[in-house]
Steps between C-alpha positions, in 0.01 A plus 500: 500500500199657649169504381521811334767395243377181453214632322677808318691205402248301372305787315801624255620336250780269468766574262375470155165465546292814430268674764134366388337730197249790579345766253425674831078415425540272769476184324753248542651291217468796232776718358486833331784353250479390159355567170163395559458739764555799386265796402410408118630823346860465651483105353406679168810701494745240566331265254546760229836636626626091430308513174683812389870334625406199300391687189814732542762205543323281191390244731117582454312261240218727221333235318482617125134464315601192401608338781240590651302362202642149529459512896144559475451220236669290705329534841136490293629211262315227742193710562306496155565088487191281585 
């Protein structure tokens, strides 16, 4: 092997190991992937697109009043002791 290969080698990737992540900013060790980076509007409309499909196939939880009631009373029950 000459010199030349050796290094071409060396610089791809062996199989299954992914090519190191770039967002093309030039900094190394960050990824344009994921939830968390995406532009906050286009998070917003996948958010409520999943909140619709939950609502829609009865999977969604809506607290009634008193539910909600007894939650409250609950969470606030150790406060007001002293």
């Amino acid at each position: 092997m000459t010199n030349e290969s050796q290094e071409q080698t060396r610089n791809e990737p062996s199989q299954g190991e992914s090519p190191s992540r770039s967002n093309g900013s030039g900094k190394s060790g960050t990824s344009n992937r994921g939830f968390a980076s995406m532009d906050k509007a286009r998070q917003r409309e996948i958010a409520s697109a999943g909140g619709r499909a939950a609502h829609q196939s009865g999977n969604a939880h809506e607290f009634t009043s008193e539910e909600a009631r007894r939650a409250g009373q609950q969470s606030h029950a150790g406060r007001n002791k002293r």
